[in-house]
N, C-alpha and C positions, 0 to 999 in steps of 0.2 A: 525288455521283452515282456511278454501276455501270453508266453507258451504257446504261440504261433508266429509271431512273425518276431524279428529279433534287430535291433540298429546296434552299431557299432560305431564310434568315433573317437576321432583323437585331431587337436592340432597340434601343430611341430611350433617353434621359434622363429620360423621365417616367413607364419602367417599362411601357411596351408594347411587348408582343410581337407582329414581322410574321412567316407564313411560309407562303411559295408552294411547290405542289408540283405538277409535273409527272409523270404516267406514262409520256409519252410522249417520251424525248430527241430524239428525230427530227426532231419535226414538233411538240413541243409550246411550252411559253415561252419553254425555256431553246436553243434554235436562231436564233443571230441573224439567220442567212438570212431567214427567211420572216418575220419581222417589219418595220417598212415603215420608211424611213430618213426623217430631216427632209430632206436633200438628197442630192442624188447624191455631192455632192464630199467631204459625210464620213464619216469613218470609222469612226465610233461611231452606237449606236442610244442615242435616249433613252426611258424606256418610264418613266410616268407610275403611279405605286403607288396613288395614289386610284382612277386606272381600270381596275387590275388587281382591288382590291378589291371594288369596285362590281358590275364587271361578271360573268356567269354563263357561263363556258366551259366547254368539254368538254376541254380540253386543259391546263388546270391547276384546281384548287383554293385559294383563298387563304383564309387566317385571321388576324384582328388580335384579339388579348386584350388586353381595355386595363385598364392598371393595374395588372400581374402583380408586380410590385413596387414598394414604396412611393416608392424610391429609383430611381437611372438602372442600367441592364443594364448589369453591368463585362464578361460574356462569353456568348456562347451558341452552342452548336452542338448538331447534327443527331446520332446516334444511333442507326445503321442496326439494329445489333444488339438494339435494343431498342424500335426504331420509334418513339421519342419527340425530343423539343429539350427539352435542356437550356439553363436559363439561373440567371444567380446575380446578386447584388447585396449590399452590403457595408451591410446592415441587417438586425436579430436577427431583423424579421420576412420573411415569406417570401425567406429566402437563398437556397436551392435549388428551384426549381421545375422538374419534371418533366410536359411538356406529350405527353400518348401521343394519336400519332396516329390516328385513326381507319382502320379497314385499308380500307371498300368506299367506303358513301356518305358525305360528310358530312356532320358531328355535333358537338355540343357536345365540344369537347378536353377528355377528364380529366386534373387537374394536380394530381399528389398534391405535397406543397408539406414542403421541411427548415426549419425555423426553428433557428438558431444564434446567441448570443449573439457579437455585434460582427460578423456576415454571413461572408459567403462572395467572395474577391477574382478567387479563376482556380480551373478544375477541369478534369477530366479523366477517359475514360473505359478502365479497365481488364478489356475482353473476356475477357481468359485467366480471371479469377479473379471475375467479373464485380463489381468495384468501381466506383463514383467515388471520385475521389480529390479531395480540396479543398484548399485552403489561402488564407489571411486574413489580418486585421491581425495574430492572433498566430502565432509561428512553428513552430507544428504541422502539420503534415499529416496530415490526415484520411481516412481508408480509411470509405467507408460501402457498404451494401449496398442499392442501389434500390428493392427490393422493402420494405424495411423498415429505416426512413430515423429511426428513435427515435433513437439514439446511434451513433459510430461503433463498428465494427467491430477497429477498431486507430489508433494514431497512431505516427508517425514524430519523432523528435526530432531536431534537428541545428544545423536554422536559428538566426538571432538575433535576426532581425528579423522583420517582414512578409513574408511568402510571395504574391510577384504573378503568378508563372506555371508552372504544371501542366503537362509535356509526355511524353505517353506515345509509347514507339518504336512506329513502322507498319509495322514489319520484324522485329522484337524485342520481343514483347510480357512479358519479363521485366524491361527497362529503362524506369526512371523519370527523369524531367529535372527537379528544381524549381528555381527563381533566387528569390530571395527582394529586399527592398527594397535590403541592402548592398552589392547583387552578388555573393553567395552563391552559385556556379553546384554543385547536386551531383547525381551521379548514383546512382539506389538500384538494388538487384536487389530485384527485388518477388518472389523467393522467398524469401527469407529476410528483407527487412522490413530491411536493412542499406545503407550506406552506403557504394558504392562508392570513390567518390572525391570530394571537395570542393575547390574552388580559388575564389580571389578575379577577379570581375572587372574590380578595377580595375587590375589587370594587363595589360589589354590596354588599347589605344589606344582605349575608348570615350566621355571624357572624363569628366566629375564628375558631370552627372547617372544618374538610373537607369533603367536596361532596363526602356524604355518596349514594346515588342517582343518574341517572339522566335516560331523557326518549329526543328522538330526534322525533317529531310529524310531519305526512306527509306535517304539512302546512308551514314547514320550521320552529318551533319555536322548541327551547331548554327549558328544566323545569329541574331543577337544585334544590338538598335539602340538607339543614344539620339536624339542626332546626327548616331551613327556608326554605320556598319555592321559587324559584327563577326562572321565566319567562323569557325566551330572545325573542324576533321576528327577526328574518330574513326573506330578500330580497335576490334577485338576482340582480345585477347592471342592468343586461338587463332591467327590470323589472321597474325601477324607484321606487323612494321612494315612491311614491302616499298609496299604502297599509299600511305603517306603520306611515306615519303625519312627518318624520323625514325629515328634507333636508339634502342636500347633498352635496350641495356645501357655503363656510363661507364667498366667497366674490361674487360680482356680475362680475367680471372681471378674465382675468388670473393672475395666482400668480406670484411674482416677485421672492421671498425669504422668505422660512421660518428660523426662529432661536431659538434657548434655552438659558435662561439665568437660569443656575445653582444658582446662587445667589437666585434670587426671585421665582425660579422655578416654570417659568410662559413663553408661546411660542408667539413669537412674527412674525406674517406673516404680508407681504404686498402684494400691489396688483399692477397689473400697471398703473391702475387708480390713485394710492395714499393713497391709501385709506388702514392705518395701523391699523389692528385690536391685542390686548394682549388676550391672554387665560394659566386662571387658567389650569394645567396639568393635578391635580387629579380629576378635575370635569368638564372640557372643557367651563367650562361657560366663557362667552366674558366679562373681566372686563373693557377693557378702547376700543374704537375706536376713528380716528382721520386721518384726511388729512394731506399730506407733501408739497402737488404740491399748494394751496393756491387754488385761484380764475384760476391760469395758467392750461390749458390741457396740461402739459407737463407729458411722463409715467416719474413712477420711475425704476429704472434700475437696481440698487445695494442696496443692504442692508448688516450690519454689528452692531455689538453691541464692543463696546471700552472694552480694557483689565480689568474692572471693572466691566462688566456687567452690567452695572447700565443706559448707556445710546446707546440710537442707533443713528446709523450714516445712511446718505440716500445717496442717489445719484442720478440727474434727466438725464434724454437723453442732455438735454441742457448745460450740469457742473455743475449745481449747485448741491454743497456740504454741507449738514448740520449734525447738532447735536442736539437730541431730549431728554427731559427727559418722555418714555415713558408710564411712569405711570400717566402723569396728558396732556400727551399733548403740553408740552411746549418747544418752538424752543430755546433752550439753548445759538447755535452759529453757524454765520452762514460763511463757510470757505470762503477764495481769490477763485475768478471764473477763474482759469489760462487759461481753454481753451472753445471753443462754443462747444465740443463733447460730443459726451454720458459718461458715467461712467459706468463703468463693475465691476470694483472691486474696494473694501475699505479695509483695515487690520490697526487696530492700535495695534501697537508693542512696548515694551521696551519703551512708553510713543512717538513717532514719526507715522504718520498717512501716509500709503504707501494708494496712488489711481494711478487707471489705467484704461484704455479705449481705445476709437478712436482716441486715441491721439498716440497711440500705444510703447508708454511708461511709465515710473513709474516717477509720482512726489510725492518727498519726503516731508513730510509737520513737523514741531515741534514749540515750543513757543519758544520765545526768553526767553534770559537767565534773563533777567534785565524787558525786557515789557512785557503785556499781549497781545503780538500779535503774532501770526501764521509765520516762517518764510519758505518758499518754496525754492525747488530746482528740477528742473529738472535733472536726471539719463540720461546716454549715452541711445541712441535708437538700440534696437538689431534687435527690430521685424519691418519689413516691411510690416505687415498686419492692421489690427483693435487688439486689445489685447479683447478676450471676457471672460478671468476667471484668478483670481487669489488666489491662498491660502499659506499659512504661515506652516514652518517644526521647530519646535522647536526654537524658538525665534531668530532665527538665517539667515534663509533661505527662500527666498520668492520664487513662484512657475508662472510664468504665458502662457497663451495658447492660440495664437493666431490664425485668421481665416485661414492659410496656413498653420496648422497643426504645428507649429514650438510649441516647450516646452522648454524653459528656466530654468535653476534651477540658482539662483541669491544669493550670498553671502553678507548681508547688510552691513558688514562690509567694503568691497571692495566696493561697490556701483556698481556693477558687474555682471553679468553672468561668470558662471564657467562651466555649462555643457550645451550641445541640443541637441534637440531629435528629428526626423523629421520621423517616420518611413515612409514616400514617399522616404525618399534620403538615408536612411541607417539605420538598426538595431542599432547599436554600437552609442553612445556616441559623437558627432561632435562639433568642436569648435566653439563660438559664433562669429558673425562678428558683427562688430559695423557698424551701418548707420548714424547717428549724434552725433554730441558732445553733451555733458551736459550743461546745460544756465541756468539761473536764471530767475525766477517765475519775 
């Protein structure tokens, strides 16, 4: 309703369509006043749809299409923008039906009709761009244009499952809502056709079946039901967190590195301050924090967790190289300081500890065979820059990337570069040049 003229609809199971429509909010159907009550004492009006159909008034319109689908109506609604009711059903043949109302007297309804192979589950209507949006047993989402309803428009991918509910913002007509059957909750920007943000909802307290429900509220909140009723708030980033009590950012500084340890399936971020915080995954809750840099202002630079997961490795601007057990805090060991440079990158492999930086090569680090001491090697120098990233290809192959664009792909075997990459000096593949020999720690 617009507090003038008012639409009413529903379909049944057997694929017909009812829909009443009032011109007059005041004084016409939809005014529970002036319609007659069964007794005084209650408080509800019961009002008879056979006699609303039947009968010829001046103060509403009624229409029943029967048969409009072969199957039961999964959803239907009204469509002010385009003067029609939509409705859908989860069979190839007529999945989409668009019923346009007649604007004076009425008239036979024209329903121009989508046919989609395995139907249509939930939809929805996007004003701005003027789309429906669909989605069904498979987990596509469908962008069509009403006017001309042959194939879609665009599809969205993401889902995994069944896609059961379509909700477009009534405040924000650039945000899309879809839930799908796994509890799949994601949010799109329907200008770029991208996917905001995704999250599970069996995360929240709404127990094992599926979001039989949901409703998208002009104040940005999501209400979500099985069994259960399920509340979300949302913001807008612009907006800051202030409205919802949440913060929004986990350190007081910029991040250094985040990491996952499968093991203990717990995310372990730092900052450049030092300042190492662990988080439970399934609940975000912060289980352990803790400093690396000591009493020293020096940032940390690099982070890395050893081929066991079990412990993390740092690295400061200054060289210093440690080893933490990060569930309690405690500085394990602390490596040889080969050089006064930052550290950019750690990788421990095949049991031998590869770090790199402003040193702008790879020292190779491992225990001796017989002591419990660290023995060092300095690798040839390829890069003539600062070295700022390094990561590892199948236990074999180290990768690093330095501030003149140079990329290395390095063979640990050979102690070696084997390819480089410079796209300033050529597409294709170019041979390493060596700058310094290899020297001992």
């Amino acid at each position: 309703s617009d507090y003038h003229r008012g639409v009413f609809c529903y379909g049944d199971t057997k694929g017909n369509i009812f829909i009443f429509i009032s011109d007059n909010m005041a004084n016409g159907l939809f005014n529970p006043r002036i319609l007659p009550r069964t007794s005084k004492w209650d408080h509800w009006i019961a009002v008879s749809m056979q006699k609303l159909l039947n009968e010829k008034s001046t103060s509403h319109k009624s229409y029943r299409l029967k048969a409009v689908h072969p199957n039961w109506c999964q959803q239907i609604k009204f469509i002010p923008q385009l003067n029609l009711v939509a409705s859908c059903s989860a069979t190839e043949k007529s999945s989409l039906v668009l019923s346009v109302l007649p604007s004076k007297t009425p008239d036979n309804l024209k329903s121009p009709v989508l046919n989609l192979r395995r139907g249509i589950l939930c939809f929805d209507y996007f004003p701005d761009k003027n789309f429906l949006v669909t989605g069904g047993y498979d987990p596509l989402i469908r962008l069509w244009n009403p006017l001309f309803s042959t194939k879609p428009v665009w599809l969205m991918k993401g889902h995994q499952t069944s896609v059961t509910h379509i909700l477009v913002s009534n405040t924000n007509y650039s945000i899309l809502i879809s839930i799908s059957k796994d509890k799949n909750i994601r949010v799109w920007d329907m200008q770029d056709y991208v996917c905001l943000q995704s999250f599970c909802g069996k995360l929240f307290a709404l127990g094992n079946c599926p979001i039989t429900s949901a409703y998208f509220h002009k104040d940005d909140t999501l209400v979500c039901s099985t069994y259960s009723i399920g509340i979300l708030n949302g913001y807008l980033e612009s907006q800051g967190p202030e409205k919802t009590g949440e913060k929004t950012t986990t350190h007081r500084s910029p991040l250094c590195a985040v990491l996952y340890s499968k093991t203990f399936k717990q995310v372990v971020s730092g900052s450049l301050k030092g300042m190492v915080s662990v988080w439970e995954v399934m609940t975000g809750r912060n289980m352990m924090e803790f400093s690396v840099v000591n009493a020293r202002h020096v940032e940390l630079t690099a982070m890395a967790l050893d081929e066991s997961e079990r412990c993390l490795l740092t690295g400061l601007r200054d060289g210093t190289i440690k080893m933490w057990n990060y569930n309690n805090g405690e500085c394990l060991r602390t490596f040889p300081k080969t050089d006064q440079l930052e550290i950019s990158g750690i990788i421990h492999m095949s049991q031998v500890f590869y770090v790199t930086g402003w040193s702008k090569r790879i020292t190779f680090m491992r225990f001796h065979k017989t002591r419990p001491v660290l023995v060092c090697h300095h690798w040839q120098t390829f890069h003539t820059e600062d070295v700022l990233s390094m990561a590892r290809y199948q236990n074999q192959f180290l990768g690093t990337s330095s501030y003149n664009g140079d990329i290395l792909f390095w063979n640990v075997n050979w102690f070696k570069p084997i390819l480089k990459f410079n796209a300033a000096e050529s597409p294709l593949p170019l041979p390493p040049k060596k700058v310094w020999s290899t020297g001992v720690c």
